[in-house]
N, C-alpha and C positions, 0 to 999 in steps of 0.2 A: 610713575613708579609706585605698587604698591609698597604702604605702610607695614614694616614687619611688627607684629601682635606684640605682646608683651612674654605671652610664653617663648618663643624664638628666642626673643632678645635675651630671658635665663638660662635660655637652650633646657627646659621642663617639657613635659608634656601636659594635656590638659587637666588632665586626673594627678598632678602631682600634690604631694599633702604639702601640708606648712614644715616639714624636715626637711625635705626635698627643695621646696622653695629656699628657704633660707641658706641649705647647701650652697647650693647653686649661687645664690646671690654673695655670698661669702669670697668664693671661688672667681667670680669674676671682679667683684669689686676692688678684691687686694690685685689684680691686673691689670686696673687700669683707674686705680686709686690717683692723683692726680699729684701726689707727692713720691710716688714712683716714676710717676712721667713728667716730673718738671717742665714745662712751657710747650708742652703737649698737647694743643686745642683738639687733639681729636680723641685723644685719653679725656680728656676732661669731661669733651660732649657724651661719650661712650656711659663713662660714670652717672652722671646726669640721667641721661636713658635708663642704666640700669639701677638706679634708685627709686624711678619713677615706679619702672614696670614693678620692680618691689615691693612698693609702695603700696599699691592698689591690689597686686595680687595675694598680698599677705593677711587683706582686710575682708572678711568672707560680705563683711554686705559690701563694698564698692568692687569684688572680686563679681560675684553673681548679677551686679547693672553692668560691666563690662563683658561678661561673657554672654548674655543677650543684646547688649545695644549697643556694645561697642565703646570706644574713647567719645562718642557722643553722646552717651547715657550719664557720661563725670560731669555734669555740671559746666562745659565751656573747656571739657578736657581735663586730664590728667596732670600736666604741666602747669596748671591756672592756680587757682584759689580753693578748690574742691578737692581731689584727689592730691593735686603734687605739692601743694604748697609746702609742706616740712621744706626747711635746712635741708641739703644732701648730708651733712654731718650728722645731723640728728638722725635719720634715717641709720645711718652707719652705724652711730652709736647704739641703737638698737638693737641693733645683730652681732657688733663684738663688743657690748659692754662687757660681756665676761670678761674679756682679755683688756680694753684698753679702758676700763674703768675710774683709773686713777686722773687719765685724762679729762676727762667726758664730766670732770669733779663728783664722782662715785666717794665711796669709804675712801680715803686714806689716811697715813699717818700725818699729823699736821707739824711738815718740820722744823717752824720754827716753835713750837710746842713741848711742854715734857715729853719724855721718852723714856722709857723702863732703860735700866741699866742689862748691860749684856750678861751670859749666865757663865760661870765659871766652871772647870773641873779640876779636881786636884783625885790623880791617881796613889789609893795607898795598901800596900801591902802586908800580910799578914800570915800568920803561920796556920794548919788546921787545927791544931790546937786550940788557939785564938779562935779561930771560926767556928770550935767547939761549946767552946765555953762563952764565947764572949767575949768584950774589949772596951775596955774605957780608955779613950785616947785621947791627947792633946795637938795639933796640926797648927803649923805656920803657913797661913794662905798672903800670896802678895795680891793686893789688890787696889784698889785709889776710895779714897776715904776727903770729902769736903775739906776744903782749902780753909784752916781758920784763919789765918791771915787776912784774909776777903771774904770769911764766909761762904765761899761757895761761887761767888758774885764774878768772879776773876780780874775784876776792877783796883788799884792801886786805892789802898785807903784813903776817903777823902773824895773820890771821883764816881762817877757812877757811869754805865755802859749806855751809848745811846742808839737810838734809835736807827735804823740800818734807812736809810732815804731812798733808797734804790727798791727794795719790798716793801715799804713801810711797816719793816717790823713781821712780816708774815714767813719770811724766808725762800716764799718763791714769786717768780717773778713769770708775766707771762707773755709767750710768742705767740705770733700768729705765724701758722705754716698754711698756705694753701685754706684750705675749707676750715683747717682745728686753729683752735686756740688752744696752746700747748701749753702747761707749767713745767718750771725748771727752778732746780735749786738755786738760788742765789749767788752769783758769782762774789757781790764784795762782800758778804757777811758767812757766806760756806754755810746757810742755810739757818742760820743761829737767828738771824732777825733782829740783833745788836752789833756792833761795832764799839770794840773797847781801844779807846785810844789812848788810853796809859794801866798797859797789866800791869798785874799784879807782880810784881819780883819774885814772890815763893814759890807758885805754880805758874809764872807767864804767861797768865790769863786763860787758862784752862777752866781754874776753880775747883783742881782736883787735885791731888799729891799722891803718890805713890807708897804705898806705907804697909808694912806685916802685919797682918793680926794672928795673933790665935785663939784656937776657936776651941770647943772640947766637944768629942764627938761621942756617940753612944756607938758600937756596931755587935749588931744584935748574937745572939748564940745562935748558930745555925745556918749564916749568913753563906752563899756561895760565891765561887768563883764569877767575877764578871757583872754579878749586880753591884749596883749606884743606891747611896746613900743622899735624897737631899735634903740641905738644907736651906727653909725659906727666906730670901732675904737676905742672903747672907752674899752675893756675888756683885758686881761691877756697880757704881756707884751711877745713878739714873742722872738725864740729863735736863736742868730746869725744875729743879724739886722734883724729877719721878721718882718712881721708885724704885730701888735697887733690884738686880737680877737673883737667881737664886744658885745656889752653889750645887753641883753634885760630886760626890765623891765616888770612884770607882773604885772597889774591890777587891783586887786576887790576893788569892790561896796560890801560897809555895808549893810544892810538889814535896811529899813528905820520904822519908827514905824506907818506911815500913809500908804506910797505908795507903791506896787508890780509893777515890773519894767518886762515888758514881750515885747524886742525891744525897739523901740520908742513909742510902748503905757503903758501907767500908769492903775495902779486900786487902788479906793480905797473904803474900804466896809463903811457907815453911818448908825448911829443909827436915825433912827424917833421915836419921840416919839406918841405913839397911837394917840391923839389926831391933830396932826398936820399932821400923815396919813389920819385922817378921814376928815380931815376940810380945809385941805391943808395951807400952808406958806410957810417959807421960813429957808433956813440952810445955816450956814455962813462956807466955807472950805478954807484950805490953799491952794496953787498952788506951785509946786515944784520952780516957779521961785523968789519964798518969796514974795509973793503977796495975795491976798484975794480974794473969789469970792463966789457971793450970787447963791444956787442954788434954786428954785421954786417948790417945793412940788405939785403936782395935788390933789387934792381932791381925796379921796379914794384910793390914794398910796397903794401898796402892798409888803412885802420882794419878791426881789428878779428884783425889777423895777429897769433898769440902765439907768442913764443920762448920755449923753456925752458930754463932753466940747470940744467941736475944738481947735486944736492948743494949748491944753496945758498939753500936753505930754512932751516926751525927743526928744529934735533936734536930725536930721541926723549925721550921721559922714563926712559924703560924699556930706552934703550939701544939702540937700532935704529938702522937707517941714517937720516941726515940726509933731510928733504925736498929738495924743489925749487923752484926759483923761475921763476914765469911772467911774463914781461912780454909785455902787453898794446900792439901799436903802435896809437896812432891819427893818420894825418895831417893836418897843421896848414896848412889856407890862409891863404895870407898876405892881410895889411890893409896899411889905409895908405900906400898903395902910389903912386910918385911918374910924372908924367906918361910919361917915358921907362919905366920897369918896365911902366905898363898897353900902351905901345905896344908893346914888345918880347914881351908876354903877346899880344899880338891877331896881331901876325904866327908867334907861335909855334902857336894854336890855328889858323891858316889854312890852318900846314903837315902836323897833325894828320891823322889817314886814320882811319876806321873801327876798324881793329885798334888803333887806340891807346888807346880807349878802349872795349874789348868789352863791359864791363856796361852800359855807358851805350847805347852800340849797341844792344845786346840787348834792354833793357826798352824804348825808344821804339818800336822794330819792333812790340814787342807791342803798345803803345798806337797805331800806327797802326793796325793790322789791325782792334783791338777797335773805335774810331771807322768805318773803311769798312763795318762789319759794321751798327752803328747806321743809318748812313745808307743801307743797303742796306735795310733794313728799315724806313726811314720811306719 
């Protein structure tokens, strides 16, 4: 029976680069990984095979003596002492350390070790105004704060936490599966790598208590909707002396009943009243900075005319120049309108000419012409 090659057994071809190699080898190894095929001797032997061929094909000088002289060029073979000798683990480990790194004892966190405290958020809300100017605020965060009672220790006064005999204090313990030697957290310490056999009464052997603080916040003039404030160190109490998480605080803006907030420019829409569009005056409006400001009507004003006010938008964050504020006119026909008002409206529309109303002129013109064109053509 011929021997099938090493490319066959990755199913590559011979020109396959080292991506293609490792593809491949990835692809077949988790299919017949031998902790997928539990008591599987032909999953096993398969795996073996394709660690070998791996092996050697991934290594450009033992890859270049086997593609001239064959599994007789490795030194007594490939499976020997020369070419296959790695582990199949290590091998494997090779090609998914990225992913099973923690196993394979890569970077991890070491849990029975300090550990940063988790990071907190507290949502708080604010008016534009506030986001105008600015905010000096005080906040009630719950969060856990060391146990004085025990220091921290979770230990009943008097007693000290001992040693976890099952990890020896490291927090994990390790299995052997198949090929891996696996770590796993600690079943009788939960990772901690101590055993306290008499808590603490105040926090029950935590070493933590649950407890408000308040804190005093700055939030800056200009500040938007949806940005996060943090503060460092300020959030979940670390585990083993770490050191604490950090707090963020999230921010919205109210929706205001005058002004739409798009950046640091403002909008805000105004009613004119008919007569003050046609005659032009003047309109009194607020300013986000709680101030007053007169705006100046033009004579034949129309919906949809915008003023702009310089500078009296929302300031920068970062310091730049103030925005600006647009107000929007749109004119208000009058209702409810008493028998003398409609008659004095009918002699005023009488005295009316074409230029008085030139959009109105203009589009009916059009719509005659389009009409005479129809009946031109029926």
């Amino acid at each position: 029976m011929t021997e099938r090659s090493y490319y066959e057994i990755l199913g590559v071809q011979k020109d396959a680069d080292e991506k293609a190699l490792k593809s491949a080898f990835r692809k077949k190894a988790m299919e017949h990984h031998p902790d997928r095929n539990p008591g599987n001797a032909d999953a096993e032997a398969k795996f073996k095979e394709i660690s070998e061929a791996h092996e050697v094909l991934s290594d450009p000088q033992k890859r270049a003596v086997y593609d001239r002289f064959g599994k007789a060029g490795l030194n007594g073979g490939a499976g020997g002492s020369g070419a296959g000798g790695g582990r199949p683990e290590d091998v494997f480990r090779d090609v998914f350390g990225d992913v099973f790194s923690e196993f394979f004892g890569g970077q991890r966190q070491q849990r029975g070790g300090a550990s940063r405290g988790a990071d907190l958020r507290y949502d708080y809300e604010i008016s534009l105004e506030e986001a105008y100017s600015g905010k000096h605020a005080e906040i009630v965060v719950p969060s856990t704060e060391k146990c004085e009672a025990c220091a921290g220790v979770g230990a009943e006064a008097g007693t000290v936490p001992e040693t976890c005999s099952t990890c020896g204090g490291h927090g994990r313990v390790r299995v052997q599966q198949g090929f891996f030697t696996m770590e796993r957290t600690c079943g009788r310490c939960q990772g901690s790598g101590q055993i306290i056999k008499s808590p603490c009464k105040v926090c029950t052997g935590r070493g933590a208590v649950r407890k408000d603080r308040t804190l005093s916040v700055n939030i800056p003039a200009g500040i938007e909707d949806g940005q996060r404030i943090r503060l460092a160190g300020e959030g979940e109490l670390g585990s083993k002396g770490g050191p604490k998480g950090d707090l963020y605080i999230f921010v919205s803006v109210r929706e205001h009943d005058i002004f739409e907030r798009d950046g640091q420019t403002l909008y805000a829409r105004a009613p004119v009243p008919m007569c003050t569009a046609a005659l032009g005056g003047d309109i009194e409006l607020p300013t986000i900075d709680g101030g007053r400001t007169r705006i100046s009507i033009p004579e034949g004003a129309q919906t949809g005319k915008k003023m702009r006010l310089k500078g009296k938008g929302m300031p920068s964050l970062r310091g730049g120049p103030t925005g600006d504020l647009f107000v929007e006119l749109f004119v208000e026909t009058p209702r409810d309108l008493s028998s003398r008002q409609k008659e004095l409206l009918r002699q005023f529309s009488a005295e009316c000419k074409d230029s008085s109303h030139p959009e109105s002129h203009g589009f009916f013109n059009r719509v005659k012409r389009f009409f005479d064109q129809e009946d031109t053509r029926a």
